[in-house]
RODO-2510 file (C-alpha; in nm, 4 decimals, decimal comma):
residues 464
     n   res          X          Y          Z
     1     x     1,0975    -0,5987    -1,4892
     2     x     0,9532    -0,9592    -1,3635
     3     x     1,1343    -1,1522    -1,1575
     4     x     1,3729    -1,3344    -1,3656
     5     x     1,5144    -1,0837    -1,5346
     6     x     1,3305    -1,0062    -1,8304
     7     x     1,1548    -0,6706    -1,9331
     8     x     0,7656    -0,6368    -1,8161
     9     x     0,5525    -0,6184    -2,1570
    10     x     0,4731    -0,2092    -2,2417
    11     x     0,0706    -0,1674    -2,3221
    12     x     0,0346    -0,1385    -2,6763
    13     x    -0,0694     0,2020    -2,7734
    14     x    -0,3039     0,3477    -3,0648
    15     x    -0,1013     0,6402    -3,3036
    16     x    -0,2535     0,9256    -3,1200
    17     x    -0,4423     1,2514    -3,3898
    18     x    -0,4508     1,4889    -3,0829
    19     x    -0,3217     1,8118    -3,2192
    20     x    -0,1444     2,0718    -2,9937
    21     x    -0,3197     2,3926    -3,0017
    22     x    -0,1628     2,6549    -3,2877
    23     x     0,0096     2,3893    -3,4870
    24     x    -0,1380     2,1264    -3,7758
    25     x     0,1328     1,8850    -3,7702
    26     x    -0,0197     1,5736    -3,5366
    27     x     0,1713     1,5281    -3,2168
    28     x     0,3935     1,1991    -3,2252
    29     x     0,2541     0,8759    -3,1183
    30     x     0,2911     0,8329    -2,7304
    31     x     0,4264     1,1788    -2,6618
    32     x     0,1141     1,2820    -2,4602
    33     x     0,1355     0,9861    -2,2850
    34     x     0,4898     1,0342    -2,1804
    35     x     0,4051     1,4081    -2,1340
    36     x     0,1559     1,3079    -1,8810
    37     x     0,3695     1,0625    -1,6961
    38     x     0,5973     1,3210    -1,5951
    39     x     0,3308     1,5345    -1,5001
    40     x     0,2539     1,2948    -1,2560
    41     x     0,5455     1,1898    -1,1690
    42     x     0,6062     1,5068    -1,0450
    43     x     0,3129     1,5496    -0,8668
    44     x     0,3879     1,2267    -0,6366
    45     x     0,7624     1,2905    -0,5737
    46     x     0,7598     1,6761    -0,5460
    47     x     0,4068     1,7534    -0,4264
    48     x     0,3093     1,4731    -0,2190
    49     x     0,0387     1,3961    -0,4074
    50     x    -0,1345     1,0106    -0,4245
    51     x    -0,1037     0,8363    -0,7498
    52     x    -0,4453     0,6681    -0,7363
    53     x    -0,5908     1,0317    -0,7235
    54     x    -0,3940     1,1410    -0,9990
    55     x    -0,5426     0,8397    -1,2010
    56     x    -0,8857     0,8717    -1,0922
    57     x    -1,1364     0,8492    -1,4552
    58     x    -1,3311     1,1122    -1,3155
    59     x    -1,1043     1,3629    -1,1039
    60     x    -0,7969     1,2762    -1,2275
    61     x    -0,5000     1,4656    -1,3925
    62     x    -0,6311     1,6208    -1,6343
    63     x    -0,3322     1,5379    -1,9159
    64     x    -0,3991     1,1907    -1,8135
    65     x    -0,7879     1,2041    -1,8187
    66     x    -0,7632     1,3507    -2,2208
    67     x    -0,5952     1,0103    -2,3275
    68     x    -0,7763     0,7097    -2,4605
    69     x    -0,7436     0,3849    -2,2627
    70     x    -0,4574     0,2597    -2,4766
    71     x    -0,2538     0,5058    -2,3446
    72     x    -0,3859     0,5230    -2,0077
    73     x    -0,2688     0,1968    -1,9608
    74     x     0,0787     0,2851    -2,0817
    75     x     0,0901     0,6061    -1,8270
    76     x     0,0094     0,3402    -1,5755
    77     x     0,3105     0,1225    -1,6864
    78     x     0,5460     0,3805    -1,6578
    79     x     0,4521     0,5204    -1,3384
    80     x     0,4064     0,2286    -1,1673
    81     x     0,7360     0,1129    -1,2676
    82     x     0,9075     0,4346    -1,2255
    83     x     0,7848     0,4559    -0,8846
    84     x     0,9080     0,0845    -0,7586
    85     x     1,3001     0,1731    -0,9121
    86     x     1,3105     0,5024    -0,8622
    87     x     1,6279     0,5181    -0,6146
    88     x     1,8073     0,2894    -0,9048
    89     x     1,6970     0,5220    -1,2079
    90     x     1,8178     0,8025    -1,0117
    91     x     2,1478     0,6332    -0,9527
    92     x     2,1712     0,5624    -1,3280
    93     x     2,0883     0,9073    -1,4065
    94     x     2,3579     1,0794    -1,1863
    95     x     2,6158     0,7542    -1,2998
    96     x     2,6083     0,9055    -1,7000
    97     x     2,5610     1,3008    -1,5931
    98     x     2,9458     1,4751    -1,6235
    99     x     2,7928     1,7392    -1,3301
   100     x     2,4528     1,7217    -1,1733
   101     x     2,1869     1,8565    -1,3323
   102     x     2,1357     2,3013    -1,2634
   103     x     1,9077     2,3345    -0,8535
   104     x     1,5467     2,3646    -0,9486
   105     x     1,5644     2,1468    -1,2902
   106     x     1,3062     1,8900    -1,1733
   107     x     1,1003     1,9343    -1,4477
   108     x     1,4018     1,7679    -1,7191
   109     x     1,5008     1,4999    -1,3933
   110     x     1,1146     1,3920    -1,4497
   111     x     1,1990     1,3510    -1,7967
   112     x     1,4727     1,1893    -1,7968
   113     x     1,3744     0,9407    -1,5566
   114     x     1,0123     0,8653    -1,7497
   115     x     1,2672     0,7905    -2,0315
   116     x     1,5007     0,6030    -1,8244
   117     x     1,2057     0,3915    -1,6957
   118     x     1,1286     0,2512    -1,9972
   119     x     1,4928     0,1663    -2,1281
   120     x     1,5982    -0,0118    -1,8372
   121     x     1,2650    -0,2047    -1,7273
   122     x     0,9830    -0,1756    -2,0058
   123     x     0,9513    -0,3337    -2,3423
   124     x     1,0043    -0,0168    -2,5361
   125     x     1,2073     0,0358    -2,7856
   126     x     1,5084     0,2272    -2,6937
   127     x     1,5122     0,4846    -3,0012
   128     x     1,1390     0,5536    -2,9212
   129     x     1,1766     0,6152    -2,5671
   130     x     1,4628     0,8588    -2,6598
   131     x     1,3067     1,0391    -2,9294
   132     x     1,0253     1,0833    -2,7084
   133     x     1,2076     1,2397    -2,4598
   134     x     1,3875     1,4700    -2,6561
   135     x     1,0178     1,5921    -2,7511
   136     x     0,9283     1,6575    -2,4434
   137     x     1,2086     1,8765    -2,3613
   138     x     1,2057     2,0285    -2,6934
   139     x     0,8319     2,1331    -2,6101
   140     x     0,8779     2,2454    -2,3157
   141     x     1,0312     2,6025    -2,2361
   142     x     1,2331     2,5334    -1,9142
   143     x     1,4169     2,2200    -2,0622
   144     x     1,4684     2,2866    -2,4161
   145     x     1,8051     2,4023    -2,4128
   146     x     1,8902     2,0545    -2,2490
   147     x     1,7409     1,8326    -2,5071
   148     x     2,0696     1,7340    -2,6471
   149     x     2,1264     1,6437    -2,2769
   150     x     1,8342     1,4138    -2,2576
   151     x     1,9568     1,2737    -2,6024
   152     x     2,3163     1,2217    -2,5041
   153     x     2,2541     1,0599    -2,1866
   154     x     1,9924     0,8302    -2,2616
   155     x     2,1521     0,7027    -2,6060
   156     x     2,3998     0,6278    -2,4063
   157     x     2,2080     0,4572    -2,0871
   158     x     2,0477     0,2119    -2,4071
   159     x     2,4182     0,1461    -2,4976
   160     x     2,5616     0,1043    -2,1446
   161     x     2,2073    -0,0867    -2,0235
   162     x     2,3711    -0,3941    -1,8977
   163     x     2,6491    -0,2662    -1,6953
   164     x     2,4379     0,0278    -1,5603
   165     x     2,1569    -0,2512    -1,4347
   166     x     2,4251    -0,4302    -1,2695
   167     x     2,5760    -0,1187    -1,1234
   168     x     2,1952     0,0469    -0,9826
   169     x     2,1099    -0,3616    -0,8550
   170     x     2,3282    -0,2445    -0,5627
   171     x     2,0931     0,0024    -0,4825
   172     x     1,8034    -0,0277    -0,2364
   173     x     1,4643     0,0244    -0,4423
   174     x     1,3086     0,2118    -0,1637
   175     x     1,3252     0,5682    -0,0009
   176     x     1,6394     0,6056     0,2510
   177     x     1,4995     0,7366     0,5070
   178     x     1,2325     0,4373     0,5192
   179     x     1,5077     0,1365     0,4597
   180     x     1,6780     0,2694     0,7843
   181     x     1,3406     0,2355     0,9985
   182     x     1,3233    -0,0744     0,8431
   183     x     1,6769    -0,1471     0,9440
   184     x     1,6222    -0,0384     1,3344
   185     x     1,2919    -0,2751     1,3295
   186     x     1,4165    -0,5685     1,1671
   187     x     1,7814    -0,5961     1,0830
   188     x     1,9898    -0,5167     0,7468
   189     x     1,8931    -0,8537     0,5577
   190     x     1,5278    -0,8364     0,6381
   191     x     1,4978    -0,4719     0,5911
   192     x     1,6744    -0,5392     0,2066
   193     x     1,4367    -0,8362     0,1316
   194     x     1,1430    -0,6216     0,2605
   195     x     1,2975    -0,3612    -0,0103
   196     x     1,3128    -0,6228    -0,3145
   197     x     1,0062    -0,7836    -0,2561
   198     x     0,8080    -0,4412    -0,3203
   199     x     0,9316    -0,5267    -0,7212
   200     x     0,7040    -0,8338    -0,7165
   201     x     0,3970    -0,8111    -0,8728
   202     x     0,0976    -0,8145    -0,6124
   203     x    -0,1210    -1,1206    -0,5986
   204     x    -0,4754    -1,1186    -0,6019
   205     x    -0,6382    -1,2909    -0,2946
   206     x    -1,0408    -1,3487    -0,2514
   207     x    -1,1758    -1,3820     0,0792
   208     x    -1,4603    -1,6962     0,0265
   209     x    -1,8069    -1,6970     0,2501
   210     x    -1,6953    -2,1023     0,2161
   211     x    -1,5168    -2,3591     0,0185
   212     x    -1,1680    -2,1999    -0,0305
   213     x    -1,0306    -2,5547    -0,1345
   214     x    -1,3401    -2,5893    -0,3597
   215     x    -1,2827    -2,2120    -0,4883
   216     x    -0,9259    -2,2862    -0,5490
   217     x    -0,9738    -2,5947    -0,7711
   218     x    -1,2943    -2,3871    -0,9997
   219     x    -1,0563    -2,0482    -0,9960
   220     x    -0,7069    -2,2220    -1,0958
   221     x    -0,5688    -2,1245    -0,7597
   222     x    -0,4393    -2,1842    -0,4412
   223     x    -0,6171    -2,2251    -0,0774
   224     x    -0,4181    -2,0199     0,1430
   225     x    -0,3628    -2,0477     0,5099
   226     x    -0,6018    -1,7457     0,6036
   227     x    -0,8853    -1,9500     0,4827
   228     x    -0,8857    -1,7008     0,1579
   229     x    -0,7611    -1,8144    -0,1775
   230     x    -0,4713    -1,6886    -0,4200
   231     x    -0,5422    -1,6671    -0,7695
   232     x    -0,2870    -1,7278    -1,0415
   233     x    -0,2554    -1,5264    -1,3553
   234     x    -0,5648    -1,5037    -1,5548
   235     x    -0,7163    -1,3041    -1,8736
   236     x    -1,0008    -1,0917    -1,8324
   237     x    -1,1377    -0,8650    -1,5265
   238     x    -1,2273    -0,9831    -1,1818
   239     x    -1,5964    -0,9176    -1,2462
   240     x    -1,5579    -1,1907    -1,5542
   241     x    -1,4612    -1,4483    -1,2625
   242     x    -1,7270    -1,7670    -1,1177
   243     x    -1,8868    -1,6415    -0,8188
   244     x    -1,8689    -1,2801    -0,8556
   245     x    -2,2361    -1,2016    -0,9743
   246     x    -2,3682    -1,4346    -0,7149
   247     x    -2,1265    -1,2597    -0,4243
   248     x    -1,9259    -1,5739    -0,3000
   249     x    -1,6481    -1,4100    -0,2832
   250     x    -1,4391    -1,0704    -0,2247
   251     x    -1,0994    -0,9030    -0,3572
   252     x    -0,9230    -0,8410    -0,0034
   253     x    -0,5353    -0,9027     0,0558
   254     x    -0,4815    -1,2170     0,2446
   255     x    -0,3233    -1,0162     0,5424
   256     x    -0,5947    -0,7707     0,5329
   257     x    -0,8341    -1,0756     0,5975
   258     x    -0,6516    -1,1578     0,9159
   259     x    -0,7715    -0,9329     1,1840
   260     x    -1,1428    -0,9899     1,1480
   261     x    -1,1001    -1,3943     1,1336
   262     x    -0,9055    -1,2989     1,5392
   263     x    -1,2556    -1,3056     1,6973
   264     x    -1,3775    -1,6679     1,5957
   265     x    -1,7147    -1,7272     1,6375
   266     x    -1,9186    -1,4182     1,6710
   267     x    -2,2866    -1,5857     1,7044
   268     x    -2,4875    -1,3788     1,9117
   269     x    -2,2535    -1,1026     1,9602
   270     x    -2,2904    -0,7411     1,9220
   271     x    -1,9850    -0,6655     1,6450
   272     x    -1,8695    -0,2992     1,5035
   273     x    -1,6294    -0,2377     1,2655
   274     x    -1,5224     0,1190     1,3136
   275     x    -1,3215     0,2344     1,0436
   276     x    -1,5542     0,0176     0,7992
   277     x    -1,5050     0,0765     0,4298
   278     x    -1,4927    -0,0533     0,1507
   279     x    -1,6579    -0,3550     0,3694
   280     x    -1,4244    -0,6451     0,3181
   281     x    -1,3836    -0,6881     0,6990
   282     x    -1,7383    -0,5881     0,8033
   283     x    -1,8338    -0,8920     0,5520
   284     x    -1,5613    -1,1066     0,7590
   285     x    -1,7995    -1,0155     1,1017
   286     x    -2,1360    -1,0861     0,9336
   287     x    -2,0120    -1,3968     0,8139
   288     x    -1,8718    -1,5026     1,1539
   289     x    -2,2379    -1,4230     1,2999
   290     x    -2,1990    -1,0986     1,4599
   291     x    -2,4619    -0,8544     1,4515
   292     x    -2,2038    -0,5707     1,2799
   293     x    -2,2343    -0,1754     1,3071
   294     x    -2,0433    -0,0633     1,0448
   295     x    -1,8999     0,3106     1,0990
   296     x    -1,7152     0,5922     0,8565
   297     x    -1,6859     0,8744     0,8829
   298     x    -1,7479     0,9342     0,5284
   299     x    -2,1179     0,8567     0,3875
   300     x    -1,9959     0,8548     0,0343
   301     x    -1,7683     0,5423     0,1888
   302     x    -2,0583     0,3790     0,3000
   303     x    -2,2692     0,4239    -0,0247
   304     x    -1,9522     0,2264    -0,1163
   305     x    -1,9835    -0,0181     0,1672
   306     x    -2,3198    -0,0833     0,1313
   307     x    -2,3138    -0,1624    -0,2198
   308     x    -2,0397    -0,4437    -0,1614
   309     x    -2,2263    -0,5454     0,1269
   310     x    -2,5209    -0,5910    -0,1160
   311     x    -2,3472    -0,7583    -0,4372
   312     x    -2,2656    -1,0042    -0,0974
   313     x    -2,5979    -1,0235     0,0394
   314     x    -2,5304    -0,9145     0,3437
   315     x    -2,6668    -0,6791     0,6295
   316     x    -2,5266    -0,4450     0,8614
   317     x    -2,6385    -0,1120     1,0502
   318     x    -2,4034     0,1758     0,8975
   319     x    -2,3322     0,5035     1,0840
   320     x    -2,1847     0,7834     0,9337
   321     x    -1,9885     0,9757     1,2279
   322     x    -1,6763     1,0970     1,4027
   323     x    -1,5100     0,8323     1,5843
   324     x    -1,3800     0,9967     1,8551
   325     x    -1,7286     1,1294     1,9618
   326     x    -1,9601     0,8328     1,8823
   327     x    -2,0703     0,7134     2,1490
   328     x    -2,3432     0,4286     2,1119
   329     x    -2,5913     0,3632     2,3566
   330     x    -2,4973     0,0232     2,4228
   331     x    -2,1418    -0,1117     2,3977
   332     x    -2,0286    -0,3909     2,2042
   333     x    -1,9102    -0,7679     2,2440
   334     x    -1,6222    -0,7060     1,9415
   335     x    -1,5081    -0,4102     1,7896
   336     x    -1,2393    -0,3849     1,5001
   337     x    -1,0428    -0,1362     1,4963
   338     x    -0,8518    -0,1187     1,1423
   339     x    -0,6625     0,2807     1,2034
   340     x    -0,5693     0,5060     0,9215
   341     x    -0,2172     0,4257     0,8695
   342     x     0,0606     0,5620     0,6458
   343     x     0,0174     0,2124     0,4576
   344     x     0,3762     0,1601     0,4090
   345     x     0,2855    -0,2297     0,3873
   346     x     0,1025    -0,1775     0,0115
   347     x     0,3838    -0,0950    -0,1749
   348     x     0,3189    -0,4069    -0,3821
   349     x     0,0158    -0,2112    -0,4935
   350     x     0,0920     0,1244    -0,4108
   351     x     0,4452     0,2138    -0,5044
   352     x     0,3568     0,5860    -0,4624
   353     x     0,3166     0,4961    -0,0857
   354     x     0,6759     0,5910     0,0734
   355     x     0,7408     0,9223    -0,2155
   356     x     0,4003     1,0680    -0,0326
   357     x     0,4954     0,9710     0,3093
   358     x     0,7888     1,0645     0,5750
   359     x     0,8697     1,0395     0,9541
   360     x     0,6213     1,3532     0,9792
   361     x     0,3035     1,1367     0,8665
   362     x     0,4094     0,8592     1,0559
   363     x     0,4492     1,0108     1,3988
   364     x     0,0889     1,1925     1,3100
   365     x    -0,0921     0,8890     1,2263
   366     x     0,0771     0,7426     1,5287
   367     x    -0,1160     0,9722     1,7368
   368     x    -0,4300     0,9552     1,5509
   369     x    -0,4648     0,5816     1,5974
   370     x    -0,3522     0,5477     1,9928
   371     x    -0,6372     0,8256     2,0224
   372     x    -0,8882     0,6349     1,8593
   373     x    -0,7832     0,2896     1,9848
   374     x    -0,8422     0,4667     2,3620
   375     x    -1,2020     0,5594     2,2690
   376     x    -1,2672     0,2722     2,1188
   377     x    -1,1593     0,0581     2,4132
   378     x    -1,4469     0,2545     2,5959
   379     x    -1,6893     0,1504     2,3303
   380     x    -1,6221    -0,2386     2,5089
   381     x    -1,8739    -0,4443     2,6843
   382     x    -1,6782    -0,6213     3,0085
   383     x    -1,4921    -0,8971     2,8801
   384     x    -1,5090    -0,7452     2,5252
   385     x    -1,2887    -0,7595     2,2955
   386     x    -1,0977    -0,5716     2,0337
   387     x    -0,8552    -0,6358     1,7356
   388     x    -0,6282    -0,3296     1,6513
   389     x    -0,4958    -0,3517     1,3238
   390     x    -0,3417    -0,1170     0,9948
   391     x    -0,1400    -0,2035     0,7114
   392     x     0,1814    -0,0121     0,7891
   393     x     0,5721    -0,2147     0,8442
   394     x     0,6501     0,0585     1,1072
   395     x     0,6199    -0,0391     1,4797
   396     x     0,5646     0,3210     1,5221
   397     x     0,1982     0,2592     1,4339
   398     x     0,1407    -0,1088     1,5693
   399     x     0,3376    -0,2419     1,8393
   400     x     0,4437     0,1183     2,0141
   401     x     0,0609     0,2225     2,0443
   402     x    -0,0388    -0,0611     2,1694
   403     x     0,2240    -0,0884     2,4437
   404     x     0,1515     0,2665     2,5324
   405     x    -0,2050     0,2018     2,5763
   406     x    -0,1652    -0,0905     2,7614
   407     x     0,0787     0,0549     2,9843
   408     x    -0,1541     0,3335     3,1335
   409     x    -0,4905     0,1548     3,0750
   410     x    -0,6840    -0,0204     3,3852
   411     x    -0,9084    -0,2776     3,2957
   412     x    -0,7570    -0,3923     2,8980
   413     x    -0,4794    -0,7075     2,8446
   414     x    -0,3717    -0,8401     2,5679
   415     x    -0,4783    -1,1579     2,4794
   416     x    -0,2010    -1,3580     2,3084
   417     x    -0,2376    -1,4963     1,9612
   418     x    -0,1460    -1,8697     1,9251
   419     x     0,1345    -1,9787     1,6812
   420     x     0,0055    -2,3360     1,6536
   421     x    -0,3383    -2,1272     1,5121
   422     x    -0,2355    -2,0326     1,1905
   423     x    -0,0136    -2,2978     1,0285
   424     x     0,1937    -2,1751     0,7212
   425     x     0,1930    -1,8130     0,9106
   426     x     0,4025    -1,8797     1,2095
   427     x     0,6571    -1,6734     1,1744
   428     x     0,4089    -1,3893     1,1563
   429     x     0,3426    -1,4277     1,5279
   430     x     0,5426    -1,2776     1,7376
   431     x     0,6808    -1,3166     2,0765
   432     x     0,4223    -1,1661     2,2142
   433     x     0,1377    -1,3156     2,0513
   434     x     0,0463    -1,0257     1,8168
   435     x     0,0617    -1,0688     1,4354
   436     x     0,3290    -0,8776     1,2402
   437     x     0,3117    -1,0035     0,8607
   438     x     0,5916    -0,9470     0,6582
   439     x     0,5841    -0,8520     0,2448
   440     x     0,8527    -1,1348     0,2251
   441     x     0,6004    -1,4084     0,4058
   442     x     0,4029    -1,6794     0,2261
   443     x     0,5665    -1,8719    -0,0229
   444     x     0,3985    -1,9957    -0,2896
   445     x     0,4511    -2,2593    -0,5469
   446     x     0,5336    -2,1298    -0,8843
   447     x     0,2916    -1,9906    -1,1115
   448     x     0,1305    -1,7998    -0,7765
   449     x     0,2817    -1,4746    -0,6430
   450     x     0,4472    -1,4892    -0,3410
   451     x     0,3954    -1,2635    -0,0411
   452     x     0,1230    -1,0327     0,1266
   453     x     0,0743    -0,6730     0,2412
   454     x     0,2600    -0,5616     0,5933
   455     x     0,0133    -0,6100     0,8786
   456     x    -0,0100    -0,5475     1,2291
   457     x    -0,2518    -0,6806     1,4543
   458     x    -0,3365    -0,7482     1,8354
   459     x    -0,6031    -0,8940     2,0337
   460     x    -0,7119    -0,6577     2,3795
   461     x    -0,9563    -0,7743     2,6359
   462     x    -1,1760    -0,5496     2,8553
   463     x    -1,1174    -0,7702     3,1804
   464     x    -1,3717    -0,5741     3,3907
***
């Protein structure tokens, strides 16, 4: 649903001629689709499993990878929106049930909320998202004895759609157990805004080599106050856009631009990026005139690297190795350090994000990233420094590591950000001069999306 109210428009789809196997009759238009959807669906909410993997071309699902794009795009609809109202669609659900559905029915809950999905917050027609539903039970042997179920209550959720969406707006459209470590971090009202804002539609932010008031004006956007620029809607693909063949620009989230533009001028200085790909930030180095190692420890990650790096023209050494044991044999002037993180600060994009995650990934990816920020603060030169950074709201993985390493570390301070640096992004700095962006942050005028990712980021200094 966009943010005034009205329904998001559904993909159109082609009438499908895939026949199921045994039976002439073709299947009905959009059933495979929806069949697929809830396959998914259950694989991110029940087995943990990333949506972008599940709608990989290549090594996908396979129920999604037999559609045609037509109805790929529709499975990407539904999930998508699923995903970002799930707590609400599962209020609605138990709000028209006379007794909750039998233990172990998750199969028909996926089904009914793929259906619900599309009555409440999708263009679809509310007869042909019931109908459809009541297929997909029919077809399938664990739920068809509750197909008049699926019928009954979703009928009457397309009757009862106004009230209901009043009733569910009450209800926080994130995971419980992640609103309250919101809650603890930043208060009830910030924690709920942080919650509403995931239902805004992402913007699309390019990170310029120069110009960003001169790429704003030829790309119908808006300079921002990273020194990137917002686009506003626009038909076609991002390849189809000025300046992409020639490699003036880069796709890269106006927070995640932040940490590499901490260093300033890096002329002469020996830079690495150690978590490097897909290269957005090791671009940010080169261009600021360090002489960047990029490292990952996956080579198929730098293939990917390098290949941005090239449609850029730009350089950089690349390593392919273990962080924790590399061990170069001469230190380095900079070194970013952007940790695997649970990424709870993508939801925008990645609404799968906090139905794959819990307190259990947090607190492991906690420890993963104070142990490579430690070695990495060995990698230093003397008065060195280093940017720690990830794209997770928890404190758990930005401000507690840091504190812990600075508490029991000889030789490393942190070197305040300044507030009066970054105009239009003061609020992002906090009191003790780290950055700590915010999905609710960065207004923009209308016509441009609002926000950007959740970021964390702090400046350290080798002072000996």
């Amino acid at each position: 649903m966009n943010s005034d109210g009205t329904k998001k428009p559904f993909p159109k789809q082609k009438p499908s001629s895939d026949r199921p196997a045994g039976r002439s009759a073709p299947v009905k238009p959009g059933l495979q689709a929806r069949a697929a959807a809830a396959k998914i669906l259950a694989a991110v909410v029940d087995r943990k499993l990333p949506l972008d993997g599940a709608l990989d071309h290549e090594h996908g699902n396979p129920a999604y990878k037999a559609l045609g794009e037509s109805d790929r795009a529709l499975v990407r609809a539904i999930l998508n929106t699923t995903l970002r109202h799930l707590p609400r669609i599962d209020a609605a659900i138990a709000s028209l049930l006379e007794s909750p559905l039998p233990e172990g029915a998750r199969a028909l809950h996926h089904v009914l909320s793929i259906g619900a999905a599309q009555i409440l917050y999708l263009d679809v027609p509310d007869h042909s998202a019931v109908d459809l539903a009541v297929e997909q039970a029919n077809q399938d042997p664990r739920n068809r004895r509750f197909a008049k179920l699926v019928n009954a209550v979703l009928r009457r959720l397309g009757r009862e759609k106004d009230p209901v969406l009043a009733e569910i707006g009450k209800v926080a459209p994130m995971p419980s157990w992640f609103l309250a470590r919101l809650e603890k971090a930043y208060g009830r009202d910030a924690a709920l805004a942080i919650s509403q804002s995931q239902l805004e539609p992402a913007a699309i932010d390019l990170t310029v080599k120069s110009d960003a008031e001169g790429w704003a004006k030829r790309l119908n956007g808006v300079a921002l106050p990273t020194g990137g620029v917002r686009l506003a809607a626009f038909d076609g693909g991002i390849p189809s856009l000025e300046g992409f063949d020639e490699g003036a620009w880069w796709v890269q989230d106006a927070a995640a631009s932040i940490p590499a533009r901490l260093f300033g001028d890096l002329s002469g200085k020996r830079a690495a990026d150690l978590c490097a790909a897909p290269g957005g930030k090791t671009a940010q180095l080169i261009l600021a005139g360090g002489t960047v190692t990029a490292l990952d420890q996956s080579e198929s990650r730098l293939r990917r690297l390098r290949s941005n790096l090239d449609r850029l023209g730009l350089k950089a050494e690349t390593v392919a190795a273990d962080l924790t044991t590399f061990k170069p044999a001469e230190g380095f002037d900079a070194i970013l350090l952007d940790a695997p993180c649970s990424s709870t600060g993508t939801t925008r994009r990645h609404p799968d994000v906090l139905w794959t995650k819990g307190p259990e990934d947090i607190a492991r990816l906690a420890a993963l990233q104070e142990r490579l920020l430690r070695h990495a603060l060995t990698l230093l030169k003397p008065l060195g420094t280093l940017v720690f950074s990830n794209c997770s709201l928890d404190p758990a993985e930005g401000e507690e590591v840091v504190a812990r390493v600075l508490s029991d570390t000889d030789a490393i301070e942190r070197v305040a950000i300044s507030a009066g640096d970054w105009p239009g992004l003061e609020a992002a700095i906090t009191s003790l001069g780290e950055f700590r962006t915010l999905p609710t942050m960065l207004k923009m005028p209308e016509g441009i999306a609002s926000g950007l990712d959740g970021f964390y980021a702090a400046v350290l200094r080798r002072t000996g």
